[in-house]
N, C-alpha and C positions, 0 to 999 in steps of 0.2 A: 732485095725485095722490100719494099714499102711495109711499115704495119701498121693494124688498124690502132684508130685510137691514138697514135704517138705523133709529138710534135717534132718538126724539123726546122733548122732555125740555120740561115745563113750568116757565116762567120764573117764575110763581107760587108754587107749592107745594113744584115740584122733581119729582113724580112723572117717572117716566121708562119709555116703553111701547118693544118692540121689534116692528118689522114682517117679519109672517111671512108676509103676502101681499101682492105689492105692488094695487093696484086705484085707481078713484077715491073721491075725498071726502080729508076733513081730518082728521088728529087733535085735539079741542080740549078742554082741561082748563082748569077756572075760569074758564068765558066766554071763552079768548083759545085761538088757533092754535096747536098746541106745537112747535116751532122743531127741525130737524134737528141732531141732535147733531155739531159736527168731531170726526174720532177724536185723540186724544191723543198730541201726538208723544212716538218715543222717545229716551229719552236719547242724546247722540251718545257716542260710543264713541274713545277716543282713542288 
């Protein structure tokens, strides 16, 4: 199941899709599954 909001990012190519409805089914770019993006942590602040 797709979710809203979250990025998916093909380990292949790189291509990177954002989900604007969450629903069923997969995202799948060059034959494979594309893997949810972790968001990036931020720098810690000292």
């Amino acid at each position: 199941m797709s979710q809203l909001g979250k990025r998916y990012k093909c380990e292949v190519c790189g291509t990177e899709v954002l989900c604007t409805k969450a629903g069923e089914g997969k995202f799948e770019c060059c034959g494979k599954e594309m893997k949810v993006q972790e968001p990036k942590p931020l720098p810690s602040s000292d």
